[in-house]
C-alpha positions as CSV (number, residue, x, y, z in Angstrom):
1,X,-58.4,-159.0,-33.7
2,X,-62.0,-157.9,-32.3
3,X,-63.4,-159.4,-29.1
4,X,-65.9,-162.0,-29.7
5,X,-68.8,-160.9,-27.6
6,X,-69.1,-164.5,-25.4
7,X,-65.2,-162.3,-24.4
8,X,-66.9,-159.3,-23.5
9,X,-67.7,-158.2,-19.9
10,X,-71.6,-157.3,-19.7
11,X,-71.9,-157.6,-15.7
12,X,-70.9,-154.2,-15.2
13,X,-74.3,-153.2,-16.6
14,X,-76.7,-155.2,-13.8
15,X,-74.4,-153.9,-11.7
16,X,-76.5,-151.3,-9.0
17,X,-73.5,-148.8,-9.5
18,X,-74.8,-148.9,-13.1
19,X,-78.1,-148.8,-12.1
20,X,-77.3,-145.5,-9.8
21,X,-75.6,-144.0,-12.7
22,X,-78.6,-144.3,-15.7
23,X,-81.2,-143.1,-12.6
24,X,-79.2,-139.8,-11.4
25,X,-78.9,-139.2,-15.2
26,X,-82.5,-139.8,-15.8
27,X,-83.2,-137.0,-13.1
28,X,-80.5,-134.7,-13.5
29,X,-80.2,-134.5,-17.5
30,X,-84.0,-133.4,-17.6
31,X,-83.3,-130.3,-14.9
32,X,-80.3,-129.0,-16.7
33,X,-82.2,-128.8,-19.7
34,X,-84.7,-126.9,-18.9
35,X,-82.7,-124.8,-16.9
36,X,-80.8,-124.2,-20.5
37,X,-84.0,-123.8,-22.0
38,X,-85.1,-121.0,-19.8
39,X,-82.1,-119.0,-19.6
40,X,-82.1,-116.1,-17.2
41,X,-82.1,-117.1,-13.5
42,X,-82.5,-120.5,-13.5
43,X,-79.6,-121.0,-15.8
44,X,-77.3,-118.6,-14.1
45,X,-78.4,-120.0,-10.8
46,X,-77.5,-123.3,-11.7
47,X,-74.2,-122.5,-13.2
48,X,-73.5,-120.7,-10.0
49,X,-74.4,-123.5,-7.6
50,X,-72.9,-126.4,-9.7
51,X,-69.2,-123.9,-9.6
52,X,-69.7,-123.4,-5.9
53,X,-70.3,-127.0,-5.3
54,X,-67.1,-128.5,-7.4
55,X,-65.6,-125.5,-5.9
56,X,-65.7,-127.1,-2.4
57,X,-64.5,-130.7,-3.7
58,X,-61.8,-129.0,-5.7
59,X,-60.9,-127.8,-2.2
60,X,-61.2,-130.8,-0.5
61,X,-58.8,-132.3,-2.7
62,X,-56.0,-130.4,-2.5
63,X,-55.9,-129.9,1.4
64,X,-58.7,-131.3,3.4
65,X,-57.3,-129.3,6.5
66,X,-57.6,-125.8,4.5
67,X,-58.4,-122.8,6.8
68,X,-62.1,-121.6,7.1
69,X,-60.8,-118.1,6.0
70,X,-59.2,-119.4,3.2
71,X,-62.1,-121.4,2.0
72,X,-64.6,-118.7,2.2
73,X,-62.5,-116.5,0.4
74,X,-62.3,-118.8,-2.6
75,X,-66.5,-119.5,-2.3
76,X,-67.0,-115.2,-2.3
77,X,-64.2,-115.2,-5.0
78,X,-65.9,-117.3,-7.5
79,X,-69.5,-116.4,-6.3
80,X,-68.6,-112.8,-6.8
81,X,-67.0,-113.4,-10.7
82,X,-70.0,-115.3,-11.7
83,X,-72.7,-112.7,-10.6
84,X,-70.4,-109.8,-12.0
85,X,-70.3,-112.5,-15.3
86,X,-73.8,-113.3,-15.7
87,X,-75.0,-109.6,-14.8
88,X,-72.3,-107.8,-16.1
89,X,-70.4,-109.5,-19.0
90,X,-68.0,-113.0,-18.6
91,X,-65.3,-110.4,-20.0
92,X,-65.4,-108.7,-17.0
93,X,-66.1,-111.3,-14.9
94,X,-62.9,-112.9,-15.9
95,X,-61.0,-109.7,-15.1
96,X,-62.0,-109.7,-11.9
97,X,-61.0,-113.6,-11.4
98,X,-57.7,-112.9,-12.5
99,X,-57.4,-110.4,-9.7
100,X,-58.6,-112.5,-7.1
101,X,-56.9,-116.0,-8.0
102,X,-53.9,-113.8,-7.2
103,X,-55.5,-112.5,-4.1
104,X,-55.9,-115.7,-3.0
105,X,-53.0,-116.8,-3.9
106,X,-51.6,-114.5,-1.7
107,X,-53.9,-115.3,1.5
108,X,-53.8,-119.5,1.0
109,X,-49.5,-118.9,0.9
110,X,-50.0,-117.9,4.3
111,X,-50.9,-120.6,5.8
112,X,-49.6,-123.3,3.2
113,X,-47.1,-121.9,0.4
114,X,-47.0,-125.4,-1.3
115,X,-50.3,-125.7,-1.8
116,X,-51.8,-122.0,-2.3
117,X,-51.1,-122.6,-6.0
118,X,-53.2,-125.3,-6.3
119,X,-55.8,-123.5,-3.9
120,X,-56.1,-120.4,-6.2
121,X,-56.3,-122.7,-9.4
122,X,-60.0,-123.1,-8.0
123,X,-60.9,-120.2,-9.1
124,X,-60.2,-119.9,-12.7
125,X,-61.2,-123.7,-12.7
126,X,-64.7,-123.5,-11.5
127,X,-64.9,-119.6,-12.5
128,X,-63.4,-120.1,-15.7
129,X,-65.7,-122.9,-16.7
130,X,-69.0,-121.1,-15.2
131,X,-68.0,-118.0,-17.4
132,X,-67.9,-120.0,-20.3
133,X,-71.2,-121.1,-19.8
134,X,-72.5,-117.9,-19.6
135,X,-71.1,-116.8,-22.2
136,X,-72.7,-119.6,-24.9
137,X,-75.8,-119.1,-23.1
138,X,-75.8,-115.3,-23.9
139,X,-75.0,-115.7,-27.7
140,X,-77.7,-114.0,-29.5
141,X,-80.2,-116.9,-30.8
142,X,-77.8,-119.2,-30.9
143,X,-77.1,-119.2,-26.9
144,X,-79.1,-122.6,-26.2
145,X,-78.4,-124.2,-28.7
146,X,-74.6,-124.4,-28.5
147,X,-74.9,-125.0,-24.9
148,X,-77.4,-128.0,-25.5
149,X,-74.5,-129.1,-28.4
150,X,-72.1,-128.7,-26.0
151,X,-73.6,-130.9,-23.2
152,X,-74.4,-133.6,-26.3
153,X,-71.3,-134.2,-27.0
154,X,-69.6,-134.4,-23.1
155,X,-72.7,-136.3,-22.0
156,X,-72.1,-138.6,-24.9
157,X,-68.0,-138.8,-24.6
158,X,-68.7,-139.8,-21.0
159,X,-71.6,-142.7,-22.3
160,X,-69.2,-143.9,-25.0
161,X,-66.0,-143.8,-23.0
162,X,-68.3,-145.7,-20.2
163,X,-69.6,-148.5,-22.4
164,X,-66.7,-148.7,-25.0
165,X,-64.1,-149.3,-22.1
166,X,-66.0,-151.7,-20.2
167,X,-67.4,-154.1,-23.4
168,X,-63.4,-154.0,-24.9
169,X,-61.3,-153.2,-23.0
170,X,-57.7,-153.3,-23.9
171,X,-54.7,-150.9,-23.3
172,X,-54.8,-148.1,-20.7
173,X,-55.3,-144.7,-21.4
174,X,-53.2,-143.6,-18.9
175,X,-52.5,-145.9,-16.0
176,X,-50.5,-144.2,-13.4
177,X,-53.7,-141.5,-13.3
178,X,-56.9,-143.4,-14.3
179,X,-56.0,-146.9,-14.0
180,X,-59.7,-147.9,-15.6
181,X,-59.5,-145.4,-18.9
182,X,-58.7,-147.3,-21.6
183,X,-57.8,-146.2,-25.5
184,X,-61.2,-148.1,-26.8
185,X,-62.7,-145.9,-24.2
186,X,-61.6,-142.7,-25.8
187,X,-62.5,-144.2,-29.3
188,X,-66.2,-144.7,-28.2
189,X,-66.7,-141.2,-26.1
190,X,-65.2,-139.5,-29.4
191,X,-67.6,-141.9,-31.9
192,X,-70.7,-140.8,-30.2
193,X,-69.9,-137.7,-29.5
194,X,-69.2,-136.9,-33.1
195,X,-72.3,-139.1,-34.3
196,X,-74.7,-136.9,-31.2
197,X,-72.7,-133.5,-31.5
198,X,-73.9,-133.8,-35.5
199,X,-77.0,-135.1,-34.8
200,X,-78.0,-132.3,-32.2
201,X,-76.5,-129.5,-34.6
202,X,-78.1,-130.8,-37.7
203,X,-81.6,-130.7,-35.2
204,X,-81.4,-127.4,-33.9
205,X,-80.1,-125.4,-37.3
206,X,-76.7,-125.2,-37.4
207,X,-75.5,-123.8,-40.6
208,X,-73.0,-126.1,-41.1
209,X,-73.5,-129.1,-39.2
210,X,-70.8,-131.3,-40.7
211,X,-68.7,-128.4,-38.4
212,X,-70.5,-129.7,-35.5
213,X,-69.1,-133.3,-36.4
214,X,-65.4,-132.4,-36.5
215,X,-65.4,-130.2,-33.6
216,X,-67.1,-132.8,-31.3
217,X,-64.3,-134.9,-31.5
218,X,-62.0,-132.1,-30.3
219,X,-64.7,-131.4,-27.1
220,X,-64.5,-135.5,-26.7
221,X,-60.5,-135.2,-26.3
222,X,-61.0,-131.8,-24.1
223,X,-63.2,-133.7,-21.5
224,X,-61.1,-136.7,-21.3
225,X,-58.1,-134.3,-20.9
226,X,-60.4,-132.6,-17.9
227,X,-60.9,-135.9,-16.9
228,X,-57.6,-137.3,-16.5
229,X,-56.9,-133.6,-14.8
230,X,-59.2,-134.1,-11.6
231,X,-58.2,-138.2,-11.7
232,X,-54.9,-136.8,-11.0
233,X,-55.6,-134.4,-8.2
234,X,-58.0,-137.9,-7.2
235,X,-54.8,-140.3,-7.0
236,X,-52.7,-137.6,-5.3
237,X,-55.2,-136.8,-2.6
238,X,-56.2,-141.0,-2.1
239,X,-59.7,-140.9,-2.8
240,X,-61.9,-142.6,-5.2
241,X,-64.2,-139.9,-6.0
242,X,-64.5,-135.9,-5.0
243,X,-67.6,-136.4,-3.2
244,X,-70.7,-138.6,-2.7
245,X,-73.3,-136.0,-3.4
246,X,-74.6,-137.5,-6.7
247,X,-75.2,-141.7,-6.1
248,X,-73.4,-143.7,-9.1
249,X,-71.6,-141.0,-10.2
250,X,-69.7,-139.6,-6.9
251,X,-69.0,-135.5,-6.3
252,X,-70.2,-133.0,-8.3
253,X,-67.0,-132.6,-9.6
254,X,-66.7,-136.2,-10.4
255,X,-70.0,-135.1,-12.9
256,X,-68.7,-131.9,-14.6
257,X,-64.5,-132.8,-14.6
258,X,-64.8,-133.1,-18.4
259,X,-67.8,-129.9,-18.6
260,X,-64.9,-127.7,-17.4
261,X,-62.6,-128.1,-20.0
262,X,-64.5,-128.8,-23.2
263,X,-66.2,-125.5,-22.2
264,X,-63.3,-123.1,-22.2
265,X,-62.4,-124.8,-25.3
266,X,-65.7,-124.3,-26.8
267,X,-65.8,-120.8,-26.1
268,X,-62.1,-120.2,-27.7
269,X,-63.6,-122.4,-30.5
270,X,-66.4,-119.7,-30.9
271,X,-64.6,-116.5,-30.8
272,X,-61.3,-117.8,-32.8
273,X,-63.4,-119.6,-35.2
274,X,-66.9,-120.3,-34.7
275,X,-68.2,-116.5,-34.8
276,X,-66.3,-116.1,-37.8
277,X,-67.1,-118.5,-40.2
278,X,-70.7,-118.7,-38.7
279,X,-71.3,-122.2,-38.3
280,X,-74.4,-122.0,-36.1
């Protein structure tokens, strides 16, 4: 049966959370752009300081009590595998994360053994993500142009989740994590993602763009699953949102949650598929 729209909840839109949301957008979506544009430094410096950032919420959220030591070893440790990855290669800035997630690993047990697992998960998180960013950025030609697909398509799986889930409604998603996800959500980030994603591939060249449309619903689930994956971490720690750094939205990592996944699966997209079949 569909909802009659005199059912349908339309005050969460005059709402000044809502209001918060659309304005950080409007001011944030124009800056990562152009840093995508550019490339070089300003892109690299951004993927840097938005890792570092979510980096210290990730943090936050597993033990709020963590040792200085411990902390600054996991900033250096991602710092240090994103400048090796953007001036180096991500393949070897990945290397090096491996060998320091256990490093860390080892230093967090020492303090907390039940928790240093979840401590050195910060690092391939935030350093895994960042690297996958630099490495669609770096793709000959094609570099800002599958980044600016992939940001289409999470921007517009969080937009459609957002407005599908509050106009319907219905059955939760998955309650005991995200008690306001909803399956109508995750129908309307995936519908305009797939409608955007094809839209922005057909724009900027893509080869086959009709690839662009299928895989955008794959990126739509990927960022709900990295969703879900901080809401988790969220309800286990007690807190609404990672941080308060970005009004409307909450933490940084509150912004990028669903970035980080549909990123590494981009990137596995690209080199098991993609680059093959050369859809861009």
């Amino acid at each position: 049966m569909e909802p009659r729209l005199d059912a349908l909840d339309l005050s969460t839109f005059a709402s000044p959370n809502f209001r918060q949301r659309v304005l950080s957008a409007l001011i944030l979506a124009p800056v990562a752009l152009a840093a995508v544009y550019s490339g070089g430094i300003p892109y690299d410096a951004m993927v840097v300081a938005v890792a570092l950032l979510g980096l210290r919420e990730w943090l936050r959220l597993i033990d709020p009590m963590l040792k200085f030591e411990v902390r600054a070893a996991a900033q250096a440790s991602v710092l240090a595998t994103l400048l090796l990855g953007a001036w180096q290669s991500p393949a070897l800035g990945m290397m090096l994360a491996a060998l320091l997630t256990l490093g860390l690993f080892v230093l967090a047990a020492r303090h907390d053994e039940h928790r240093a697992g979840w401590v050195a998960l910060g690092i391939p998180y935030m350093a895994g993500s960042g690297l996958a960013l630099l490495y669609l950025r770096a793709a000959p030609e094609a570099g800002a142009g599958l980044v600016y697909y992939l940001f289409t398509t999470v921007w517009s799986t969080d937009s459609g989740a957002y407005i599908a889930g509050r106009l319907i409604g219905g059955p939760k998603l998955a309650p005991a994590i995200s008690p306001q996800k909803t399956w109508a959500g995750l129908g309307g980030g995936m519908a305009l993602a797939a409608i955007l994603g094809y839209g922005v591939a057909l724009a900027l060249g893509a080869r086959q763009p009709l690839i662009g449309l299928a895989l955008a619903v794959f990126l739509a689930c990927a960022a709900q699953v990295g969703d879900l994956f901080k809401s988790y971490f969220k309800r286990r720690a007690g807190v609404k949102e990672s941080g308060a750094l970005i009004p409307g939205h909450g933490g940084v990592l509150d912004r990028i949650d669903g970035l980080v996944f549909a990123a590494v699966f981009f990137v596995l997209f690209q080199i098991a598929i993609g680059g093959p079949v050369g859809w861009w």
